[in-house]
PyMOL commands that place a pseudoatom at each C-alpha (Angstrom):
pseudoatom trace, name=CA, resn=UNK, resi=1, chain=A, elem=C, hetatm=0, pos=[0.000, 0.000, 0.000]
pseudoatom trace, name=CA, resn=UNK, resi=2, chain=A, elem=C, hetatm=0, pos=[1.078, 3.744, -0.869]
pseudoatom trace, name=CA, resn=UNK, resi=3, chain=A, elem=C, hetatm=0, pos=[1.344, 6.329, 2.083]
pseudoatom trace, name=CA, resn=UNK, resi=4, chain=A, elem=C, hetatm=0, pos=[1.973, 9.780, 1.258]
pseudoatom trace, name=CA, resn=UNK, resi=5, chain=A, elem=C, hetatm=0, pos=[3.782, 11.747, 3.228]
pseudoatom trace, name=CA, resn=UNK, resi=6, chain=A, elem=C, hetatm=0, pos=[3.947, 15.989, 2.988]
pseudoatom trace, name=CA, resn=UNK, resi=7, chain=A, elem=C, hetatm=0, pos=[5.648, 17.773, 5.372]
pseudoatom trace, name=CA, resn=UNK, resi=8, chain=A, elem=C, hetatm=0, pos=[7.956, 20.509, 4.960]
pseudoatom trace, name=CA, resn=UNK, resi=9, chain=A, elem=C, hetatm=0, pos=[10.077, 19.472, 8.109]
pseudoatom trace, name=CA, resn=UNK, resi=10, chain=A, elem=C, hetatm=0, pos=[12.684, 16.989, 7.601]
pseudoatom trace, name=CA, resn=UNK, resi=11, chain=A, elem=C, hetatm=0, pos=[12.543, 15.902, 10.506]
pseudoatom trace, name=CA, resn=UNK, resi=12, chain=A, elem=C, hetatm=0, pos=[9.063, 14.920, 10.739]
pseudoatom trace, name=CA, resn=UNK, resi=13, chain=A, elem=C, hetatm=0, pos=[9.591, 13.536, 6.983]
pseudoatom trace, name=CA, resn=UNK, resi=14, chain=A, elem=C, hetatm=0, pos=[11.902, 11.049, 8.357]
pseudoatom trace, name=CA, resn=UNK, resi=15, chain=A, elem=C, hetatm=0, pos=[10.717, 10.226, 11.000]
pseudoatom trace, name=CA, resn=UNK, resi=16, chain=A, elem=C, hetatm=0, pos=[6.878, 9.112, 9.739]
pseudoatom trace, name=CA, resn=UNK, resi=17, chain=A, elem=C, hetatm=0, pos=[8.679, 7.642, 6.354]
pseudoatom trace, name=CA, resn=UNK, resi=18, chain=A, elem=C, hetatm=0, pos=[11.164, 5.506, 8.723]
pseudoatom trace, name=CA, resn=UNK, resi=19, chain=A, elem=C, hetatm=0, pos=[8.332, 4.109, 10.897]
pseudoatom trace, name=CA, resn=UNK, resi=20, chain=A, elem=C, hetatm=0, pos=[5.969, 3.316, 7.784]
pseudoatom trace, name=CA, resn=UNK, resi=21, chain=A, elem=C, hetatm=0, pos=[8.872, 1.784, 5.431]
pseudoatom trace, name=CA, resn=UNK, resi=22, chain=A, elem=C, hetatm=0, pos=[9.875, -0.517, 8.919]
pseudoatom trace, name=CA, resn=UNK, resi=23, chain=A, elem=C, hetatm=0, pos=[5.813, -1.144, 8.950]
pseudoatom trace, name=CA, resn=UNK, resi=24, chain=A, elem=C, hetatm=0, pos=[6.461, -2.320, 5.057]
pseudoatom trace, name=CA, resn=UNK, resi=25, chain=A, elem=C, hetatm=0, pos=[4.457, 0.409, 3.101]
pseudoatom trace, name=CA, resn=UNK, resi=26, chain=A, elem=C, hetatm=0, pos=[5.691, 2.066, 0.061]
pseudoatom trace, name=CA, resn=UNK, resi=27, chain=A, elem=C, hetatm=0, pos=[6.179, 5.571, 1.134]
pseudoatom trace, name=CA, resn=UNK, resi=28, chain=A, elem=C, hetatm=0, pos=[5.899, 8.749, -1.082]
pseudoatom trace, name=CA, resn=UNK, resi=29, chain=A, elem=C, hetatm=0, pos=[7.589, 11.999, 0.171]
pseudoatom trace, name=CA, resn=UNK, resi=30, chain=A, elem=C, hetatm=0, pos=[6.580, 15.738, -0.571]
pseudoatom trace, name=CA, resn=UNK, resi=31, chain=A, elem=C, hetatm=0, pos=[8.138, 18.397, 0.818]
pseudoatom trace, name=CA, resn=UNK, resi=32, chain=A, elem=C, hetatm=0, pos=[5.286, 21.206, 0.383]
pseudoatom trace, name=CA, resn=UNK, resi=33, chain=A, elem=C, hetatm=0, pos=[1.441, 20.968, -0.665]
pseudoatom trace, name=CA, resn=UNK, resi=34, chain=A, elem=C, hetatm=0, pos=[1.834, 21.511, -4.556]
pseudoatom trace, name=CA, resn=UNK, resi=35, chain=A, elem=C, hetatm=0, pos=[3.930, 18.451, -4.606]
pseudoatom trace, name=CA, resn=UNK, resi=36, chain=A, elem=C, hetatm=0, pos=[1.541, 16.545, -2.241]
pseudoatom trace, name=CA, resn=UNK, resi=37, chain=A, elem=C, hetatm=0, pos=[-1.421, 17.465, -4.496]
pseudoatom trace, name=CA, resn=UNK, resi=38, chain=A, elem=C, hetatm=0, pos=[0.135, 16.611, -7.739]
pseudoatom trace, name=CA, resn=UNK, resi=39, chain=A, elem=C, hetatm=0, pos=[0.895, 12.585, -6.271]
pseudoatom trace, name=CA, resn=UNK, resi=40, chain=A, elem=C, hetatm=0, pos=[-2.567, 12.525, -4.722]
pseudoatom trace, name=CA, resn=UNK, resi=41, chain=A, elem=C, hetatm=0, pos=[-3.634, 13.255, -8.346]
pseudoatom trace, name=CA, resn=UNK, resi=42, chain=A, elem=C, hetatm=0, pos=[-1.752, 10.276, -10.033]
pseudoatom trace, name=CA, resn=UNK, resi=43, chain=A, elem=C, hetatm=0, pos=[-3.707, 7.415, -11.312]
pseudoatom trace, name=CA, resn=UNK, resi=44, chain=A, elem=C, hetatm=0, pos=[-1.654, 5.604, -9.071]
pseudoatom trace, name=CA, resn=UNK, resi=45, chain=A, elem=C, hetatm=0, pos=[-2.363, 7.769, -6.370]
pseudoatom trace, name=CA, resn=UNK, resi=46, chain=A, elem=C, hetatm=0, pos=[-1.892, 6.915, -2.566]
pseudoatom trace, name=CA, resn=UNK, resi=47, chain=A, elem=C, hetatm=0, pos=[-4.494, 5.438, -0.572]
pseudoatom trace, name=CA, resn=UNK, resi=48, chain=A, elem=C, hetatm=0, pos=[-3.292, 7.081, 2.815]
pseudoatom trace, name=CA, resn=UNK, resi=49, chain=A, elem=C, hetatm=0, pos=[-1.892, 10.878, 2.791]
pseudoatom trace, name=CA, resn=UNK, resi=50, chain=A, elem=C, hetatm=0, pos=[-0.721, 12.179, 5.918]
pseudoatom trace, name=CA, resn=UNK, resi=51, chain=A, elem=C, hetatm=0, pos=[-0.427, 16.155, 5.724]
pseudoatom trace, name=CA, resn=UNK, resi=52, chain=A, elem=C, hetatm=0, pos=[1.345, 18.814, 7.384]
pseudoatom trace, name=CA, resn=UNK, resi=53, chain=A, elem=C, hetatm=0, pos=[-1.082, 21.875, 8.561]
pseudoatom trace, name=CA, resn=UNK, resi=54, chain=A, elem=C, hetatm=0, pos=[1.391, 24.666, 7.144]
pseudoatom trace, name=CA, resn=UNK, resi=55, chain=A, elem=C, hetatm=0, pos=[3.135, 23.622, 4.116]
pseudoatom trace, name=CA, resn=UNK, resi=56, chain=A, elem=C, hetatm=0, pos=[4.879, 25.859, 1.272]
pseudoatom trace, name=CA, resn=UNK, resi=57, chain=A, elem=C, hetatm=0, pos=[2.681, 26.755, -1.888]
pseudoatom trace, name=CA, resn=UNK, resi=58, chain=A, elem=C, hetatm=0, pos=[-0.501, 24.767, -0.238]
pseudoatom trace, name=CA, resn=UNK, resi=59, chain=A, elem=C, hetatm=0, pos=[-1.484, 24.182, 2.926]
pseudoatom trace, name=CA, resn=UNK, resi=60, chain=A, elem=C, hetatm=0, pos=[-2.329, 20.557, 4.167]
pseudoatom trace, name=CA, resn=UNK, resi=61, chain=A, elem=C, hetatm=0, pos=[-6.488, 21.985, 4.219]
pseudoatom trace, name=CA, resn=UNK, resi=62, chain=A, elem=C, hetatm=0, pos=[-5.997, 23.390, 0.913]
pseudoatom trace, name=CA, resn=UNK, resi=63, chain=A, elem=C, hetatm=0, pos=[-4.998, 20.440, -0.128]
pseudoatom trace, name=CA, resn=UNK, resi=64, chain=A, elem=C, hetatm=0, pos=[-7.437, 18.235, 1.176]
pseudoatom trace, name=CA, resn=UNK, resi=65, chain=A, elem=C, hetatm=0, pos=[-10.029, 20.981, -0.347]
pseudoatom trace, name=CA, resn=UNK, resi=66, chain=A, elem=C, hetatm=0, pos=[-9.043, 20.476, -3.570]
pseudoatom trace, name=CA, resn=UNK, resi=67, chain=A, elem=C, hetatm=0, pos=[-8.844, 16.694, -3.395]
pseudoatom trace, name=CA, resn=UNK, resi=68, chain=A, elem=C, hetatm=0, pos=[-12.093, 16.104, -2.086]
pseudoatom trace, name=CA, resn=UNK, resi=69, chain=A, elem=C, hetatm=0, pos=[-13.679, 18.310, -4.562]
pseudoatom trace, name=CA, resn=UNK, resi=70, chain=A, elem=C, hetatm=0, pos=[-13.124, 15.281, -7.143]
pseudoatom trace, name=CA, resn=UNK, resi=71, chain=A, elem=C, hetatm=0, pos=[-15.497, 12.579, -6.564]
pseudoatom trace, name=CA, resn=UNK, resi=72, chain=A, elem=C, hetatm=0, pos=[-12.220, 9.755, -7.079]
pseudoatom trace, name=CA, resn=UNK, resi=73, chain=A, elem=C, hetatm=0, pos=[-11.121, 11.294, -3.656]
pseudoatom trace, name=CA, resn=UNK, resi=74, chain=A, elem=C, hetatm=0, pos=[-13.677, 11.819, -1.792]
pseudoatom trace, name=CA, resn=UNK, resi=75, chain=A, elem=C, hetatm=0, pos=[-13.250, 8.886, 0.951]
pseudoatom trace, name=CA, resn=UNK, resi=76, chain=A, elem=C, hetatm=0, pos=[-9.033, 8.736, 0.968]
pseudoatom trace, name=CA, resn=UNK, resi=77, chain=A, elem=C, hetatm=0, pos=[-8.084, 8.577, 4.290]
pseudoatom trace, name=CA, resn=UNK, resi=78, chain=A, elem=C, hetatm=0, pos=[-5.881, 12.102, 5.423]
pseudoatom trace, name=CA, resn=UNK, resi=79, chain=A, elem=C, hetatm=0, pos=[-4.128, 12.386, 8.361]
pseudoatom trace, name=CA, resn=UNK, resi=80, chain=A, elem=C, hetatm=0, pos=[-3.718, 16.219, 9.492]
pseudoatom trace, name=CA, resn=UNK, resi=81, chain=A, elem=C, hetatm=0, pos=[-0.750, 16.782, 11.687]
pseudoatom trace, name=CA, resn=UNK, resi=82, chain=A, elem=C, hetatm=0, pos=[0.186, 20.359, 13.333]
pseudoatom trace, name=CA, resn=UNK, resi=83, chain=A, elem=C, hetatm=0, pos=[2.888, 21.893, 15.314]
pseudoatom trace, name=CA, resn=UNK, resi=84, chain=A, elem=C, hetatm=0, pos=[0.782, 24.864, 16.071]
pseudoatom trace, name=CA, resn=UNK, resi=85, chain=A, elem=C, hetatm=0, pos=[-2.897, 25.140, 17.574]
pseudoatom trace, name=CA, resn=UNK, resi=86, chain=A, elem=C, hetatm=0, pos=[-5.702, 25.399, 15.214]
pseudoatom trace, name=CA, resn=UNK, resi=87, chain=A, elem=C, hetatm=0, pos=[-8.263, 24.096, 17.410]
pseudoatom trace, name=CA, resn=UNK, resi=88, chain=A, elem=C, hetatm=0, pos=[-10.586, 27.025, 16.623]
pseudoatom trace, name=CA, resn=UNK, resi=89, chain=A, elem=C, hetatm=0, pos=[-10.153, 25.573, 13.144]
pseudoatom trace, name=CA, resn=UNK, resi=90, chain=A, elem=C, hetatm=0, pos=[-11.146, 22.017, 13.714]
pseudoatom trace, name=CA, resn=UNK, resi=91, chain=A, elem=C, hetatm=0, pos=[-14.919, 22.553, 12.232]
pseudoatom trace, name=CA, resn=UNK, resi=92, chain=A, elem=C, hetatm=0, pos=[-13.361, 23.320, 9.016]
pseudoatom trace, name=CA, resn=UNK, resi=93, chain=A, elem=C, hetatm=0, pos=[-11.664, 19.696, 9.225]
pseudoatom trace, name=CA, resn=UNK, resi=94, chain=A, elem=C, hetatm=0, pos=[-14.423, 17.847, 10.364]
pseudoatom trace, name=CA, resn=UNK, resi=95, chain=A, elem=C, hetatm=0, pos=[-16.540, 19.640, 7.298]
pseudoatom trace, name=CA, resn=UNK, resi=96, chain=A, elem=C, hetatm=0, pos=[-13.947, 18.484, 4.781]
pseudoatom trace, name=CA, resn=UNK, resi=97, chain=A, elem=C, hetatm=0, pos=[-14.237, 15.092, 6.403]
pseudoatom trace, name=CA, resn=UNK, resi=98, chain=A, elem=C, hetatm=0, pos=[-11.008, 14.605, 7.988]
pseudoatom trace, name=CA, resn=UNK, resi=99, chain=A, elem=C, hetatm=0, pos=[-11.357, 12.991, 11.126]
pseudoatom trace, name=CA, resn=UNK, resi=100, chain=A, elem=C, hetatm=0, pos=[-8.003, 12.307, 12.110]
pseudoatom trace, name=CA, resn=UNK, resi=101, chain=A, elem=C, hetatm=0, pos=[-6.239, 15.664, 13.012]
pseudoatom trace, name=CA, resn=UNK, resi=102, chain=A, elem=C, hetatm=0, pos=[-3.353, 15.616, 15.840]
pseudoatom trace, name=CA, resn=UNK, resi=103, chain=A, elem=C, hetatm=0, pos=[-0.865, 18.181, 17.322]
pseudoatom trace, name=CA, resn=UNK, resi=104, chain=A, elem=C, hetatm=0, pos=[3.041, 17.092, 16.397]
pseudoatom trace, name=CA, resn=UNK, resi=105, chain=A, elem=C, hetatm=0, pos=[3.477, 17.697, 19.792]
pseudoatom trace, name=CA, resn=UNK, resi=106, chain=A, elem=C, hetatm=0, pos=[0.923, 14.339, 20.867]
pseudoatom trace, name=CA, resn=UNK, resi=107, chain=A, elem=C, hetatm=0, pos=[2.551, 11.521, 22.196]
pseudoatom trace, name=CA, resn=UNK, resi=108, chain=A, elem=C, hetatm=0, pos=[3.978, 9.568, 20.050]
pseudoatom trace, name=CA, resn=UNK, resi=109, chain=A, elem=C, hetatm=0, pos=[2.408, 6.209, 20.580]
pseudoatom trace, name=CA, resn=UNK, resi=110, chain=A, elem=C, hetatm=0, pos=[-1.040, 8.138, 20.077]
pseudoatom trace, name=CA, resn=UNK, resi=111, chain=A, elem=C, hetatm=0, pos=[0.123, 9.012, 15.831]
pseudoatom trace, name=CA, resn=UNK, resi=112, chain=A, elem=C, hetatm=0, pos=[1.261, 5.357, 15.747]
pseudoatom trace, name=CA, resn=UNK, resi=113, chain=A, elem=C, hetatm=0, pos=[-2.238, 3.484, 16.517]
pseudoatom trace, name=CA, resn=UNK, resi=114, chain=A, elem=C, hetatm=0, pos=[-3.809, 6.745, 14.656]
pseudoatom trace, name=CA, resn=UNK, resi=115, chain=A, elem=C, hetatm=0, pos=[-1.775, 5.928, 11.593]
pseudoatom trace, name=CA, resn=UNK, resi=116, chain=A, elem=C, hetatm=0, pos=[-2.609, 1.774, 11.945]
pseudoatom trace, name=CA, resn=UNK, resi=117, chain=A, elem=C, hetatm=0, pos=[-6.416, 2.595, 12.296]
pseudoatom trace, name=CA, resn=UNK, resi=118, chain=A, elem=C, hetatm=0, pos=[-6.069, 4.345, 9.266]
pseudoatom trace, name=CA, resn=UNK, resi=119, chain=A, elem=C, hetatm=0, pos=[-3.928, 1.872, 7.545]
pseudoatom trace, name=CA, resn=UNK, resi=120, chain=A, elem=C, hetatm=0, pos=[-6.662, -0.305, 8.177]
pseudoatom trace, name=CA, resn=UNK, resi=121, chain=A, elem=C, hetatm=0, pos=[-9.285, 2.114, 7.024]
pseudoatom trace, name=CA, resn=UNK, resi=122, chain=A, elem=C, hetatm=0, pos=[-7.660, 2.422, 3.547]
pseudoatom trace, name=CA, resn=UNK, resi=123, chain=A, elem=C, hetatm=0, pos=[-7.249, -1.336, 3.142]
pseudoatom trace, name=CA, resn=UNK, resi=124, chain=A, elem=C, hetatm=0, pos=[-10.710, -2.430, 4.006]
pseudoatom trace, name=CA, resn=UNK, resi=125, chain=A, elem=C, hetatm=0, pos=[-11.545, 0.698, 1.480]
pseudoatom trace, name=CA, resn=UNK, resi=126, chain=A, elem=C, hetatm=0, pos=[-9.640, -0.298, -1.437]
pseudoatom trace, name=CA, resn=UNK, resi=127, chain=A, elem=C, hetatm=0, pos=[-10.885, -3.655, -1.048]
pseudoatom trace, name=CA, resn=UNK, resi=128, chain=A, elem=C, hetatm=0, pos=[-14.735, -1.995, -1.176]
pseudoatom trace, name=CA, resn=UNK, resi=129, chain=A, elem=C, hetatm=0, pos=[-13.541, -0.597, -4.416]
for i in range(1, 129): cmd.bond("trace and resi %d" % i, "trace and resi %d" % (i + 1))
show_as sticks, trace
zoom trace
């Protein structure tokens, strides 16, 4: 299964791609939102994107805006992570139908089972296909 990745820290990068890679996925890597948004658009497109808040040229909600205006993307799985509060913004998630939004700062073990449960979520979608 594809995973994307877009995150314009390197650290963060590298750290999510090394965990996903040891869990066996293939793992795509964009460093800002243009990039993200042109592999979403593939037909070989991911079936899990996990999205930086603030990224260069998009933002991870602009983003998911745009990919959830067309119909083929409607139900991918995104992962929303932050370094910086936008809790008055979470509505505006929730309405784009991203469920899964979590501070940079959360513990650790917390992203992990978030990212399995969504792992999960994509295969038992892609098998629905």
């Amino acid at each position: 299964m594809k995973i994307l990745i877009a995150d314009d820290s390197i650290v963060s990068r590298h750290l999510l791609e090394a965990t996903l890679r040891k869990w066996g996925y293939d793992v795509l890597v964009a460093c800002d939102g243009v990039e993200a948004l042109d592999l979403l658009q593939r037909e070989d497109a991911p079936a899990l994107a996990i999205l930086d808040w603030m990224m260069p040229g998009l933002t991870g909600l602009e983003v998911c805006r745009r990919i959830r205006a067309d119909p083929r993307y409607r139900r991918l799985p995104i992962l929303i992570l932050t370094g910086a509060d936008h809790s008055s913004d979470v509505g505006e998630v929730v309405g784009l139908g991203l469920i899964w939004y979590l501070r940079k700062g959360a513990d650790w073990q917390l992203i992990m089972r978030t990212l399995r449960n969504l792992v999960t979520r994509a295969r038992e979608m892609a098998v629905a296909s």
